[in-house]
N, C-alpha and C positions, 0 to 999 in steps of 0.2 A: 510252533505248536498251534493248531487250528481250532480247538476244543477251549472252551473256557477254565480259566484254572481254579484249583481251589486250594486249601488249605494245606491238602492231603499231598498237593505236590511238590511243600517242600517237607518232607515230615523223613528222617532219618532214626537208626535204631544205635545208642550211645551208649555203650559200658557204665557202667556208675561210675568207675574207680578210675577214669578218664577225663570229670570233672574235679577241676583243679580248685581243691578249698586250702589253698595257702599260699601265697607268693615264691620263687625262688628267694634267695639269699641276694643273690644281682637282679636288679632289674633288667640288664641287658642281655642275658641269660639265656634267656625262652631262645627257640626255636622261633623260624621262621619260614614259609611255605611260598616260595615262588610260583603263583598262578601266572602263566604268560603262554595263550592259545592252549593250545595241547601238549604243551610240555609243565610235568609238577619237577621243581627242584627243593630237594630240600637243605635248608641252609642254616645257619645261625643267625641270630638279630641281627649283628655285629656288622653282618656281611651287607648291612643295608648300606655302608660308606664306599661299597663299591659298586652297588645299584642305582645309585642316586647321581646325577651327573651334575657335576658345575652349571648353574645358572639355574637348575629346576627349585620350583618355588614349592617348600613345602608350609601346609597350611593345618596350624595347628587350633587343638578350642582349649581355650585357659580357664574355662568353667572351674571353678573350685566345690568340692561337695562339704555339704553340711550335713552339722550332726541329724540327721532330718528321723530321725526315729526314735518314741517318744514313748516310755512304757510305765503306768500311771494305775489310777482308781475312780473311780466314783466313789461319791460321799457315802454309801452306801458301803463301798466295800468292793466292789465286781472291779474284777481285770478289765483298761482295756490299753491298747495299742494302738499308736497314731502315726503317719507316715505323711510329712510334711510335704506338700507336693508345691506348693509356690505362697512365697511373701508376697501377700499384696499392697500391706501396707505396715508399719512399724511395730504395728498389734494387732494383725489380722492375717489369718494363713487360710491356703485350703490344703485337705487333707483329706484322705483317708484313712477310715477309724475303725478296727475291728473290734467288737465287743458283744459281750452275748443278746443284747438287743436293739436292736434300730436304734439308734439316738437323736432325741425329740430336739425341733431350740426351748431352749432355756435349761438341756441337760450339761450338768460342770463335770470336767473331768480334774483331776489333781494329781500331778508330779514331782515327785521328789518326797524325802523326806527331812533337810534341812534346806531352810532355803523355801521352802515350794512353790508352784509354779501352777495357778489357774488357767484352763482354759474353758471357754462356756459355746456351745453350740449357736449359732446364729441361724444358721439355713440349709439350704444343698443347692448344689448346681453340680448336676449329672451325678457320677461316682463320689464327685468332693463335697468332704462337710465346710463350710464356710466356717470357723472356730475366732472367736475373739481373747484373744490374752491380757493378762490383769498386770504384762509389761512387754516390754519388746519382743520380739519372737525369735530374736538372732541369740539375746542375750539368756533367754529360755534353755536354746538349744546347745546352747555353746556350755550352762551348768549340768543340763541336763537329758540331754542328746546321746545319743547310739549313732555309731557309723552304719549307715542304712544298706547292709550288705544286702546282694542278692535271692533271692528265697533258696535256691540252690547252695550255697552254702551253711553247713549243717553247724556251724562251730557259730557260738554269741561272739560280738565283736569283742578286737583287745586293744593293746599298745600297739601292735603291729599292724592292723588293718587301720586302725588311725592316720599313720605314715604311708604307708602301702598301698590303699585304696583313694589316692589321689596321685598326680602327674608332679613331675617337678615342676613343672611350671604354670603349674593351679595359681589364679592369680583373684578371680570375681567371683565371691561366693553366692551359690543360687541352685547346685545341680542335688539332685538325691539318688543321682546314681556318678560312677565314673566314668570319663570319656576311655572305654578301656583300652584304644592300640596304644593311644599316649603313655601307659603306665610304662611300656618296656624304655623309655629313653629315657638316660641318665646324664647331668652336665656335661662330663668328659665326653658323651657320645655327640650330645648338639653342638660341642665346641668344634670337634672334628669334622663334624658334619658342614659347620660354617666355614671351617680355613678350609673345607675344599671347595669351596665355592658357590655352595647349594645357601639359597635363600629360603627366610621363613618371614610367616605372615600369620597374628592370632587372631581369630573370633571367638565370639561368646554365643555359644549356646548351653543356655541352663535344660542338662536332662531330667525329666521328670518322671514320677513312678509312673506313669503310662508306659513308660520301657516294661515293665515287669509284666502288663497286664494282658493277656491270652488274646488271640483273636477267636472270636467267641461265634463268627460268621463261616457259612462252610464257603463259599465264594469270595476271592478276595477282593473283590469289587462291590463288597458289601461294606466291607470296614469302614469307618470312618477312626482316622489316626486320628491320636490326642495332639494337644496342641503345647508347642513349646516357645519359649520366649528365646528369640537370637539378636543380636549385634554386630554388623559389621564396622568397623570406624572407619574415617578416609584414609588413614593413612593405609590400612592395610588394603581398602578397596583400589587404593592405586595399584600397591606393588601386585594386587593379583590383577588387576586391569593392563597392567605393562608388562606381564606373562603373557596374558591371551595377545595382545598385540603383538610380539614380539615373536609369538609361535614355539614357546617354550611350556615343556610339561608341567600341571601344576598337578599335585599329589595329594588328597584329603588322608588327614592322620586320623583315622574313625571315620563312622557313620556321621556322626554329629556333624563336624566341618563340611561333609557331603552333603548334609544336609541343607546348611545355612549358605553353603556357597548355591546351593541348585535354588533353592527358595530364592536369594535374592540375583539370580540371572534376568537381564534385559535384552533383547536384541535392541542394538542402539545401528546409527547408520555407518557405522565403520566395522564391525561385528558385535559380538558377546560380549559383554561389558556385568561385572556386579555393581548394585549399590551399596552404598555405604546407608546407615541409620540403623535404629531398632525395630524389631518386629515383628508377630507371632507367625509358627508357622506350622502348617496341617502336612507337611508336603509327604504322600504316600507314596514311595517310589517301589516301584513291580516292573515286569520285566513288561517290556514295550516302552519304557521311558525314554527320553531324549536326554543323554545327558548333554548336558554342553559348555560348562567349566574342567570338570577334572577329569584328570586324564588316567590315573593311579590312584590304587585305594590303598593303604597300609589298616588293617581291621585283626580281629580275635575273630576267635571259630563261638556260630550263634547258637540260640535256641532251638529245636526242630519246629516248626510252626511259627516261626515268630515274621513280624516282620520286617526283623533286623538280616534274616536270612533272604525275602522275597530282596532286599534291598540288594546284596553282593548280588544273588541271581541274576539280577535287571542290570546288574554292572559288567560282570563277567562272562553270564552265560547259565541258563541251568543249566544244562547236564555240563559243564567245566566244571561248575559249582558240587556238583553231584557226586563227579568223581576226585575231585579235590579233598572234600568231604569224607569221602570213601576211601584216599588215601591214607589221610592224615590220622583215622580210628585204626588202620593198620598199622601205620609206622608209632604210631600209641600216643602222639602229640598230644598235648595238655588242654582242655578245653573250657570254653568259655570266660568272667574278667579275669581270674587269675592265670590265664592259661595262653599257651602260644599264640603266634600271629599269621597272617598272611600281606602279603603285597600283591597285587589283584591288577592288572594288566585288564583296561578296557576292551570290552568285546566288540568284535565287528559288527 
């Protein structure tokens, strides 16, 4: 495509009654959408234990989500609602705050009503209020927290999205949203998955409510992506460094994992090599990108505009993506975190 792109080119037209506000019963359940060149199949989750081949390294994020949504008062009286976007420090978060007006520093906001939980405005830095708590922020969140579902989902959170809206193998709390392909795998499915031979490797990337926030530019070379904290450790930076060596497929389980794995790519002198440490990262991926870690994307079907969607495009292809897209509102698949998945075959 010779034209510069804009927003407008990934923009699709989505049923209401096609976005999935519930979980199945199984997690392993969902549907699954083979993108591979110009052939769509469509499959069951299930069928990934015969997709996945002996020696392929699948690369998971163990990001764990917190209760990061926080619905409260001013002393005064007035609503408001907070969405914890990162711990910076043991009593210090940033967030953003909706309420009926700006809020100044030195405005207190109040949570709960046994128990309750102060917190007082400090500052901004960009979208985020800088908030200071009158105690820990984990221990806040944990009396007093919401599971921070997606705005698309129309139903308050319950016991079910508590469970549900996290991966079985959520391990490092820090994410306010969930890494969604993760959610459809269940033990018995990773156990099968490992006697066949397929290896796994985890990082941490904590997702932040900049997932949820529009791009608000009509060019997307105007955006500037939010930024997120990831972790790779050594151990897992070897076994995915002794994949690329070795010439064996490594598979990102989500956007996220794609992401932390592309962010921390090196060209070293023996090839493509990741580092291991912590580290934040902007990384905007659109179609023209190089990828050069993963080779397979296991993902959920995205937003229209978002760009979580510019992300699979730049992996698989627009128009693969387009018609993909376009099948899968046909064949009525379930959409966006509680809803089906795809396995996504890199583009030439």
């Amino acid at each position: 495509m010779d034209r510069e792109l804009t927003v407008a080119d990934f923009d699709y037209e989505l049923p209401s009654d096609l976005i999935a506000q519930h979980p199945l019963p199984d997690r392993a359940a969902s549907r699954l959408l083979h993108v591979e060149r110009d052939r769509l199949t469509d499959l069951a989750f299930t069928d990934l234990e015969r997709l996945v081949a002996p020696g392929e390294l699948l690369v998971f994020n163990d990001t764990k989500v917190i209760k990061a949504r926080l619905l409260g008062r001013k002393p005064t009286g007035g609503k408001v609602e907070v969405l914890v976007e990162r711990i910076v420090e043991p009593r210090r978060a940033l967030a953003l705050v909706r309420t009926s007006h700006t809020p100044k520093p030195g405005q207190a906001f109040v949570f709960g009503d046994r128990d309750p939980v102060t917190a007082t405005v400090l500052g901004r830095e960009q979208d985020f209020f800088v908030l200071a708590f009158d105690g820990e922020v984990f221990a806040a969140l944990e009396r007093h927290g919401h599971v921070p579902l997606p705005p698309y989902i129309a139903h308050p959170d319950d016991a079910q999205d508590a469970a549900r809206y996290q991966t079985v193998y959520a391990a490092r709390p820090g994410a306010v949203a969930a890494p969604t392909a993760g959610l459809h795998f269940t033990q018995p499915l990773l156990e099968r998955l490992r006697a066949r031979g397929v290896e796994f490797a985890h990082v941490t990337l904590h997702v932040g409510a900049g997932t949820f926030q529009p791009v608000r530019v009509e060019r997307i070379r105007d955006h500037v992506m939010h930024s997120e904290w990831y972790e790779i450790a050594p151990a897992a930076a070897d076994a995915i460094n002794r994949a690329l060596a070795e010439g064996r497929r490594v598979t990102a389980v989500g956007t996220t994992s794609l992401r932390a794995l592309e962010s921390a790519a090196i060209d070293a002198p023996d090839g493509v090599r990741v580092q291991s440490g912590a580290r934040e990262t902007q990384l905007f991926v659109v179609p023209g990108f190089r990828f050069r870690v993963v080779d397979r994307l296991i993902t959920n079907f995205h937003l229209p505009r978002s760009t979580l969607l510019m992300l699979v495009s730049a992996f698989a292809g627009i128009e693969r993506i387009r018609s993909a897209y376009a099948h899968a509102i046909a064949q009525r698949y379930r959409f966006f975190s509680y809803g089906d998945a795809m396995l996504l075959e890199r583009g030439s």
